[in-house]
Every structure is written in structure tokens, then in C-alpha cells.
C-alpha positions in Angstrom: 131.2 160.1 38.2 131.6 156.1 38.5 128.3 154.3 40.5 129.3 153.8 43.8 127.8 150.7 45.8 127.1 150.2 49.0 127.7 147.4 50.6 163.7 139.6 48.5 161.7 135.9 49.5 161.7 134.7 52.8 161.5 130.8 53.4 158.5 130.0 55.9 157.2 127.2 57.3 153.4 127.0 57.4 151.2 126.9 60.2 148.2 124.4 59.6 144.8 126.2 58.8 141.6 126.7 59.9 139.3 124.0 59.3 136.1 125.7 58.8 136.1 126.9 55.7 134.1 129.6 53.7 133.0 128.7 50.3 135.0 131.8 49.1 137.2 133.9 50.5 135.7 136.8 52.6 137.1 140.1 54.1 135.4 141.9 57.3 135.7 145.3 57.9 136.0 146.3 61.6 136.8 149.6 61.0 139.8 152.7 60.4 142.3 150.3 59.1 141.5 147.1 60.5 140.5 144.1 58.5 139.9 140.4 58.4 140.1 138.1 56.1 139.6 134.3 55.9 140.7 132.6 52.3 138.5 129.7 51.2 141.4 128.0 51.8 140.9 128.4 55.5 143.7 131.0 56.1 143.1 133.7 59.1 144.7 136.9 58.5 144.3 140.1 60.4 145.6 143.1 59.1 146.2 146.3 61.4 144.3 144.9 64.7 143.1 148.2 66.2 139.3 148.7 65.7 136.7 146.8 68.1 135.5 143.5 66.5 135.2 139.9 66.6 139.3 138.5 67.0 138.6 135.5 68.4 138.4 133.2 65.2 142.3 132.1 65.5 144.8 134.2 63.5 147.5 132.0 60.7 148.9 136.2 59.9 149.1 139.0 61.2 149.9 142.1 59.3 150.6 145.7 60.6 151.5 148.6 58.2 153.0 150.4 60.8 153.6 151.3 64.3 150.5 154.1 65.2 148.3 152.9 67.7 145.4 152.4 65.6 147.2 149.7 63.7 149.1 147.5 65.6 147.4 146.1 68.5 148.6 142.4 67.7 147.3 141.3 71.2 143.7 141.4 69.9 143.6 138.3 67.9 144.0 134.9 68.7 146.6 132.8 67.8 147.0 129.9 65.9 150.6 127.7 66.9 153.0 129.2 64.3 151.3 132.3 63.3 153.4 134.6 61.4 153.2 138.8 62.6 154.7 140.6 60.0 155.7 144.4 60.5 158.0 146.8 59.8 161.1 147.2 62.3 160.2 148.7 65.5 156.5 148.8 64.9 155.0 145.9 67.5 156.3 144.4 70.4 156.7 141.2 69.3 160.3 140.2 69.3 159.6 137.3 66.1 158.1 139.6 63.9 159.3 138.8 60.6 160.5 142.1 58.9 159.8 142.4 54.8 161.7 145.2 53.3 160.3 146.8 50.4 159.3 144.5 47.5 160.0 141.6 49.6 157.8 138.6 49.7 156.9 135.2 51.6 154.0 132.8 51.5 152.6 131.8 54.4 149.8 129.2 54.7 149.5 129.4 50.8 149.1 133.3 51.7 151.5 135.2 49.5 152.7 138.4 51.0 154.7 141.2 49.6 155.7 144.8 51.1 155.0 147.5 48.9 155.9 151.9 49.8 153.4 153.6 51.6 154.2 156.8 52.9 153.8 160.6 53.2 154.3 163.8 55.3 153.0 162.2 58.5 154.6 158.2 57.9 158.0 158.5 57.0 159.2 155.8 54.1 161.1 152.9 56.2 158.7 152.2 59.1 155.5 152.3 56.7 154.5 149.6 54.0 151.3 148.6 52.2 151.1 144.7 51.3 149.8 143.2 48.1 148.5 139.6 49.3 147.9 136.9 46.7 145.3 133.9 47.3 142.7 131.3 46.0 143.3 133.4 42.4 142.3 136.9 44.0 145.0 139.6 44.5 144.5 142.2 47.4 146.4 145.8 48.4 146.1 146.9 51.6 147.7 150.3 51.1 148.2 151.6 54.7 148.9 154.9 55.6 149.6 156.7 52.6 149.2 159.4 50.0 149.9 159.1 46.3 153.5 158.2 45.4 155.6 157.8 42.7 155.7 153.6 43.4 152.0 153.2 43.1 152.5 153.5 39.3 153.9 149.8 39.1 151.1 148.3 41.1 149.0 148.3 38.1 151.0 145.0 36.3 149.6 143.3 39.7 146.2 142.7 38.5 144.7 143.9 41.7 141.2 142.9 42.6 140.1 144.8 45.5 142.6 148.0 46.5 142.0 149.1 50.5 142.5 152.5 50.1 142.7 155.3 52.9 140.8 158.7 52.4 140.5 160.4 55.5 142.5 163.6 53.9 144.0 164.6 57.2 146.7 161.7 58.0 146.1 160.1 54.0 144.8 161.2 51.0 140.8 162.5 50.4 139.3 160.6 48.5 139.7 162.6 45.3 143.8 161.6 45.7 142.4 158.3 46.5 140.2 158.4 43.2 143.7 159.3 41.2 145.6 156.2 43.2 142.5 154.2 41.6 142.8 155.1 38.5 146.6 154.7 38.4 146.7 150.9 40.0 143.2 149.8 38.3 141.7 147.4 40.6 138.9 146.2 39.7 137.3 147.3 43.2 137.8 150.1 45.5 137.1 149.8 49.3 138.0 152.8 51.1 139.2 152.4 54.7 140.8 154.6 57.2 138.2 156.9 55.8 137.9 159.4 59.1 140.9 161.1 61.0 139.7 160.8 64.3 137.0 157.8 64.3 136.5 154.6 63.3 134.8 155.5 59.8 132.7 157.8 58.0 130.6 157.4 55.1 131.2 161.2 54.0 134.6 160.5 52.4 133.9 157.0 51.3 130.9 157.7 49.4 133.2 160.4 47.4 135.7 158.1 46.3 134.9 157.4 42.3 136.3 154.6 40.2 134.4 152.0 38.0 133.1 149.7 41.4 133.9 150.9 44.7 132.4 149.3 47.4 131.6 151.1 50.7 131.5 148.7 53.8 130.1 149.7 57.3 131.4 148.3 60.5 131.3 144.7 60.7 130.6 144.2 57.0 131.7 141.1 55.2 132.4 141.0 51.6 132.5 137.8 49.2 136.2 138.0 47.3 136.0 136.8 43.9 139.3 136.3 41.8 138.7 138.1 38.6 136.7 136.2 35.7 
């Protein structure tokens, strides 16, 4: 058992950043799906706005995996002039969402973004992505609503530093498919999310997800993001 801690382009312009920046780039967890996460660049990215938390720091990206309730509430943040909300087709109702197919990336506000599979028997393939984002030298998946697929195996030549992964084992994986998806893609940290069917999270699951460093955030948790040594 590994420890566990506790704890196709698309030409864009960019939106100008955030001034205050962090002295690295951090990621806070609001709960089920729903991230933040400010590069030490000064980039504000949300990713599935669903879970009560603090939205009011202005947004350069928003990202939503899919359409489901829980994820794509882009009202919740504020917006910056220019910031990019990138879904799949039909999932918000905001009429400039920018749409990446599969394998598709852009870079936004030295953000780069790309759309990988996510899917299973409850989020059919074509309105449900994961996204692999790329900044200040760190390289994060956000995996979505998913179980383990076939696609996951070429994740690995990413060099992924942290890899969100759900484990609730009633819409998702459980964390011991979660623990396989690990050792498949080889971040070099695990933080579950989406780790409860019906709340907003639950140690339970998390704390059963194994893999060399995982890293279990409660609600409202920040984490420091390191790019890899």
C-alpha cells in the first residue's frame, strides 16, 4: 500500500491576467468536481463551477467537463474581459463557448489547454472530456467524469504532475479503478475529487486511493503546485 498524505489548435487571443500573483502556482479545492487554480503567472482558471466556494477572484478560463449540474455552473465566477469558457457542445449556456474536440488544444493566458476522452456507462463519449492543462513548467489532468479507458494509456508520455481523479464508484470509478488509472498515467501526485456520489466529498474513498503520493484535500484546501524537479 503507497503512504497516503493528507493534506487540432485553436488560435486565441489572450485576456490580460491577474495582477496579484502567488509565488507559485496553487489549486483550491471547493469540492465534488470543482477546482481553482491560479498559476504564478497570475492566470484564474475554474474548472467545473458547481460546489460552494470563494468565485469572486476574477476568472481568465473556465473549464467544464461536461454538461451535469454539478459541473457547469459557469455563472459562479467572475469574469475577467475576454475570458475564455471552454466546454463540450451543448453542455453550458453560453453561446461563445469555445468547443475542443478530442486531442485538441489552445493556450490561453499562457494556459495551455487540451481535451482528452473521459467517459463511461453514465457519460456518453462526445459530450464528456477530461483536460490536460500545461503551465509555469507543471502539467495537470483534470479527468472528469470517468472510468478507466482504453485512451488513458497515452496520458502517461505527458509527464503529468498532479492527476484529479474521480472515485466515488457510483457515477466514476472507486478508487481501486482509480488506483489502476494511477498507475497507468503515473503522475507524480494523486488528488482524488468527485470522491462521493451524492455530496460534496468524502474522505472514505479518498483515503483508499493508493499510488506513490496521493494527496487528500478537504473543502477549501489550497495546494502549492510544483513543476517536477
Amino acid at each position: 500500500m503507497f503512504p497516503t498524505l493528507f493534506l487540432t489548435t485553436v488560435a486565441m487571443s489572450v485576456p490580460a491576467v491577474n495582477a496579484s500573483l502567488p509565488l507559485e502556482s496553487e489549486l483550491t479545492y471547493f469540492g465534488r468536481a470543482s477546482i481553482k487554480i491560479k498559476t504564478a503567472a497570475g492566470a484564474v482558471i475554474y474548472l467545473d463551477p458547481y460546489a460552494p466556494g470563494d468565485y469572486s477572484e476574477t476568472a481568465d478560463i473556465i473549464l467544464v467537463t461536461h454538461g451535469h449540474e454539478d459541473h457547469n455552473k459557469t455563472n459562479l465566477p467572475k469574469r475577467n474581459i475576454g475570458c475564455a469558457v471552454i466546454a463540450p457542445k451543448g453542455a453550458v449556456p453560453d453561446n461563445d463557448a469555445i468547443h475542443l474536440s478530442e486531442y485538441a488544444s489552445t493556450t490561453i493566458a499562457g494556459v495551455r489547454i487540451t481535451a482528452v476522452p473521459a467517459y463511461n456507462a453514465n457519460h456518453p463519449r462526445g459530450s464528456n472530456v477530461g483536460y490536460i492543462l500545461e503551465f509555469g513548467g507543471v502539467v495537470l489532468y483534470h479527468a472528469g467524469d470517468t472510468s478507466l479507458i482504453p485512451e488513458m494509456s497515452g496520458l502517461k508520455k505527458m509527464g503529468i504532475d498532479y492527476g484529479l481523479l474521480p472515485c466515488d464508484g457510483k457515477y466514476n470509478m472507486g478508487p481501486e479503478e482509480a488506483s489502476r488509472v494511477a498507475a497507468i498515467i503515473e503522475p507524480r501526485i494523486v488528488v482524488p475529487i468527485h470522491s462521493t456520489g451524492d455530496g460534496l466529498a468524502t474522505g472514505a474513498n479518498a483515503r483508499k486511493l493508493a499510488w506513490r503520493e496521493v494527496v487528500v484535500l478537504q473543502i477549501g484546501d489550497t495546494l502549492g503546485l510544483k513543476p517536477r524537479s
